[in-house]
C-alpha positions in Angstrom: 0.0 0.0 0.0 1.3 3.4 -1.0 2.0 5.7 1.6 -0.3 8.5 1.4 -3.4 5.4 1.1 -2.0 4.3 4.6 -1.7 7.7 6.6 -5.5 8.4 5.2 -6.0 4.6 6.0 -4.8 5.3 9.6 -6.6 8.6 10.1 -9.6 7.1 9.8 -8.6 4.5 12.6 -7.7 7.2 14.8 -11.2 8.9 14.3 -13.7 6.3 13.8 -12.1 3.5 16.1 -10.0 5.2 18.4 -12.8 8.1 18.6 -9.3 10.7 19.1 -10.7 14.2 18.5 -10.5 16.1 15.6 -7.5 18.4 16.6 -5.2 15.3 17.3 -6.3 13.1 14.2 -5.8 16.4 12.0 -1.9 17.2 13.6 -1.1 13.6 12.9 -2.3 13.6 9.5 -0.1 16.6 8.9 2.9 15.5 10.6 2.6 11.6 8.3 2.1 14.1 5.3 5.4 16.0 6.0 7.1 12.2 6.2 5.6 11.3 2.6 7.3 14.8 1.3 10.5 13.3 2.2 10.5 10.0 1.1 7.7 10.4 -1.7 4.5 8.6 -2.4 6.3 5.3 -1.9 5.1 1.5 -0.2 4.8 1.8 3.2 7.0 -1.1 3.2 10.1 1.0 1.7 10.2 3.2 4.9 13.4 2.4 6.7 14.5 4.2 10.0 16.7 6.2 7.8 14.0 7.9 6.3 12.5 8.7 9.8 15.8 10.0 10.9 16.1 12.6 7.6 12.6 13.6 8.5 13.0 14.8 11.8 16.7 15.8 10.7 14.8 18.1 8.9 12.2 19.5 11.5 15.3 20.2 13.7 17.2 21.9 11.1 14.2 24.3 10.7 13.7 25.0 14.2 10.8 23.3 15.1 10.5 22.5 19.0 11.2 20.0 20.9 7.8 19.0 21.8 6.7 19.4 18.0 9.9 16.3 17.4 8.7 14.2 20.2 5.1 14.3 18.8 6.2 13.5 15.6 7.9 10.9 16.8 4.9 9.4 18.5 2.8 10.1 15.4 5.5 7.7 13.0 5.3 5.2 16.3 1.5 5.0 16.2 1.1 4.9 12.6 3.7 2.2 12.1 2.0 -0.1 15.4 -0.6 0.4 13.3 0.7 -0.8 10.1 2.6 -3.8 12.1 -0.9 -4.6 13.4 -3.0 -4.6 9.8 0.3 -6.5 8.5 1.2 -3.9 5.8 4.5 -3.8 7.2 6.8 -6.6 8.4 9.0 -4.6 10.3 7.9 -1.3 12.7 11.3 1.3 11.7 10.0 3.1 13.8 11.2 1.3 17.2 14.6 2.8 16.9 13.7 6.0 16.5 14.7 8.6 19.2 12.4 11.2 20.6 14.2 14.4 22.3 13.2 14.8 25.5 10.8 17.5 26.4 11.4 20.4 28.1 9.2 21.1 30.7 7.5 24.4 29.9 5.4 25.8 32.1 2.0 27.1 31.4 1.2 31.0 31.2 -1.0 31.8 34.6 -2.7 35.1 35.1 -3.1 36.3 38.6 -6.6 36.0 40.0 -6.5 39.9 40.8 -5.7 40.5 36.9 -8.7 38.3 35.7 -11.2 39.8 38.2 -10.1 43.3 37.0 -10.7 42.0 33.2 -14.1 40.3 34.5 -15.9 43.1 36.5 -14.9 45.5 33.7 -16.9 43.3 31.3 -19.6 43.0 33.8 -20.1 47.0 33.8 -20.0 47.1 30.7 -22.4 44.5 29.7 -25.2 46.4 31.8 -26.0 48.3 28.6 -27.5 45.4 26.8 -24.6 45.1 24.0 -25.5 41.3 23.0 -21.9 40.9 21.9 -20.7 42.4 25.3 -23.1 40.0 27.4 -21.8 37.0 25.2 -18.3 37.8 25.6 -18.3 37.9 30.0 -20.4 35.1 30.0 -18.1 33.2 28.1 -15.2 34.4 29.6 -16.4 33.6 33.0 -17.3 29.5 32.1 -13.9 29.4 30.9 -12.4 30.6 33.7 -14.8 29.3 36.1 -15.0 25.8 34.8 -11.8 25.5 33.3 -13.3 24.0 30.3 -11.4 23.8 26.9 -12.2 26.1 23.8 -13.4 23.2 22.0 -15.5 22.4 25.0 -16.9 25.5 25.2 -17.7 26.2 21.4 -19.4 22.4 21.9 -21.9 23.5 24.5 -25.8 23.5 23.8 -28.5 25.3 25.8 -29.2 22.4 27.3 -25.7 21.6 28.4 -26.1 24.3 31.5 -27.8 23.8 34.4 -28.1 26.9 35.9 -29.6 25.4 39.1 -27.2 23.2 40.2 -24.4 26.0 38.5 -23.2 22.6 36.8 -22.1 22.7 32.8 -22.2 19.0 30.7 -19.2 18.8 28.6 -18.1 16.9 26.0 -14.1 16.2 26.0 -10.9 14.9 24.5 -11.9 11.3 23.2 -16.1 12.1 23.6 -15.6 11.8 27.0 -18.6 13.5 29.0 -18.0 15.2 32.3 -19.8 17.9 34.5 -18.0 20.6 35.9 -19.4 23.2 38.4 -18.8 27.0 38.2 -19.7 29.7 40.4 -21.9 32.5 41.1 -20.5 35.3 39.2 -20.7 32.6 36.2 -24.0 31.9 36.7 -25.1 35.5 36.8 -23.4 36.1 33.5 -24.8 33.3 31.8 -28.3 33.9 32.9 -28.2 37.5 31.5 -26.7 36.5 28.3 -29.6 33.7 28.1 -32.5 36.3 28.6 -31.0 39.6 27.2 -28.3 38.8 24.6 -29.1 35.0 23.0 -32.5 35.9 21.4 -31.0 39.1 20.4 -28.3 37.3 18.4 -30.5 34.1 16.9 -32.8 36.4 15.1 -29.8 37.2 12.9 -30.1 33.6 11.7 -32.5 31.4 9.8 -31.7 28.6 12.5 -29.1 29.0 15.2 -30.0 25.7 16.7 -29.4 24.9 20.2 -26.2 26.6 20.7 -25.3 28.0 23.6 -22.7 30.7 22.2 -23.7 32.3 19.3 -21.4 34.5 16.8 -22.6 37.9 15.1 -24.3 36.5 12.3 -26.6 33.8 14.9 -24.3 31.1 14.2 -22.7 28.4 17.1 -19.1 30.7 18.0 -16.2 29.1 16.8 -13.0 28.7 18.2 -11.6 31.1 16.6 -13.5 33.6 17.3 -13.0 32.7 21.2 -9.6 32.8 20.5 -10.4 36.8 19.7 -12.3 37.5 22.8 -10.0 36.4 25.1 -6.5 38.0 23.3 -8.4 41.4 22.8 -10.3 41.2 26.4 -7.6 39.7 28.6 -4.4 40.1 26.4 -4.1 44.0 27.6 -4.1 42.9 31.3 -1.7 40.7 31.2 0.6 42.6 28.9 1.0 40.0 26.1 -0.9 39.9 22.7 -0.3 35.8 23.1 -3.2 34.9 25.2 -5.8 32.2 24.5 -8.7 30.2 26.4 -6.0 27.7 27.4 -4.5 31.1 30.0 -7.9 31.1 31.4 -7.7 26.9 31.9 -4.3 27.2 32.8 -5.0 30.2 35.5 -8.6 28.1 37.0 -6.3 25.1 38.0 -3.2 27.2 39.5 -5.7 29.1 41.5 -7.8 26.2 42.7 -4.8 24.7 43.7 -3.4 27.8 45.5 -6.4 27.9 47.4 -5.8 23.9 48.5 -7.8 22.0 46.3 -7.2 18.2 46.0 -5.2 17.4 43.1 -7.4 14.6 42.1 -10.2 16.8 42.1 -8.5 19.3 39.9 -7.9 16.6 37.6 -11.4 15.4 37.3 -12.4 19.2 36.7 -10.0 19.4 33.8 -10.8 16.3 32.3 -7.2 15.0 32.5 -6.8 11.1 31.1 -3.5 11.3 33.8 -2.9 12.7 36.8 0.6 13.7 35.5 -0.5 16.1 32.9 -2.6 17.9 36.0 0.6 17.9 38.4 2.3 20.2 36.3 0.0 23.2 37.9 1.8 21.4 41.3 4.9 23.3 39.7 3.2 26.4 38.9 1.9 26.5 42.3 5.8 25.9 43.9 7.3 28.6 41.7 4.6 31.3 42.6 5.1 30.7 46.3 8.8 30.4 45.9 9.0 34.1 44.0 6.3 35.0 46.9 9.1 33.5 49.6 11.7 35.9 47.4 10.1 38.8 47.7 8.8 38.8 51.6 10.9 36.9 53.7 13.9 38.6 55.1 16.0 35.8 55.1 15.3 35.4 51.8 
């Protein structure tokens, strides 16, 4: 089989088997297309560890990072486990090849004073009835206050919020469904947006359908267009024009875990598969008191 027939082959393992999400089936697609532009449309059976070598020879020579190498390297592992499996290959190349090891980088956290400045800003200003305005702190206050993902968020239906309980039904990484709580000043925003922005922006469409977050033109929000809110709502207060949703996540489980909440628990809230991608906030956490330690104790 030729390998551009297998990648495509494998992609659709990943998403109708595997059930991966879109994200992840789309950046291995594009990381087993960059390995056919080096070695050509040939049989998967041609590819030798040399050819994974040159391809990540070439990455590096580029610049790419190290965690963009060590999940290409995880990409060429899967795909050619795969391949083993299906027999289209006799031999995996691909068990000799070496991922770098990651850096740990640590997330970007705002400080809670910096978001509530950003969020009670947005909350005077959403008193004059601006839809868009009411959308935006409503939004901006699930992600923060649920620590959902963008993707999570731009998923949600009406019907996914329980104002009641002050409870949101989520749909993860892997269709995994969880429900994560958020609080009052959450709940207040949501509720307004509901009764004084939603209807407001629906009429601009034929049929919104049951989206909770709509766009200008009545449509479900996009990513993308979250992406916007947050960099041009929270980017100024933090002094950095590279701000997404994910600051918001990052900042909901630095915080809860500041103010002592269980690790487990904080991993449950995220949606974490492992524990150890949620004890990486445990670092956060350290460095933040350790530059607190710096800064106040006289024996510093």
């Amino acid at each position: 089989m030729l390998l551009t027939r297998a990648t495509e082959a494998f992609a659709t393992h990943l998403e109708k088997v595997r059930r991966l999400s879109s994200a992840t089936v789309r950046a291995y697609r594009n990381d087993l297309h960059g390995l056919v532009e080096v070695t050509g449309d040939i049989d998967v059976r041609e590819v030798d560890l040399e050819h994974l070598r040159e391809w990540q020879w070439q990455a590096t020579r580029r610049g790419d990072a190290r965690s963009t190498l060590a999940r290409r390297t995880s990409a060429a592992r899967a795909f050619f486990r795969w391949a083993h499996e299906e027999g289209l290959v006799a031999v995996d190349p691909s068990l000799r090849l070496v991922a770098p090891k990651r850096g740990r980088t640590l997330p970007h956290v705002a400080t809670a004073d910096a978001l509530r400045g950003v969020l009670e800003r947005l909350e005077l200003q959403a008193r004059d009835g601006e839809p868009l305005v009411l959308r935006d702190h409503a939004l901006l206050e699930l992600l923060y206050g649920a620590g959902i993902r963008v993707s999570e968020l731009a998923g949600l239906d009406v019907d996914d919020v329980d104002l009641d309980r002050a409870t949101v039904r989520v749909l993860g990484k892997g269709s995994k469904e969880r429900v994560v709580p958020f609080g009052a000043p959450a709940s207040r925003a949501i509720a307004a947006y509901l009764t004084r922005a939603r209807p407001v922006l629906a009429a601009r469409a034929t049929a919104s359908g049951p989206a909770l977050f709509l766009g200008v033109r009545g449509g479900r929000v996009g990513p993308r267009a979250v992406y916007d809110v947050v960099t041009r709502e929270v980017g100024p207060a933090l002094g950095s024009s590279a701000v997404g949703p994910h600051t918001l996540r990052h900042s909901a489980a630095t915080h809860l875990l500041d103010g002592g909440a269980d690790l487990r628990a904080v991993q449950e809230l995220l949606g974490h598969a492992s524990l150890g991608t949620t004890q990486i906030y445990t670092h956060v956490s350290s460095e933040r008191l350790a530059a607190a330690y710096k800064l106040a104790h006289p024996r510093a």
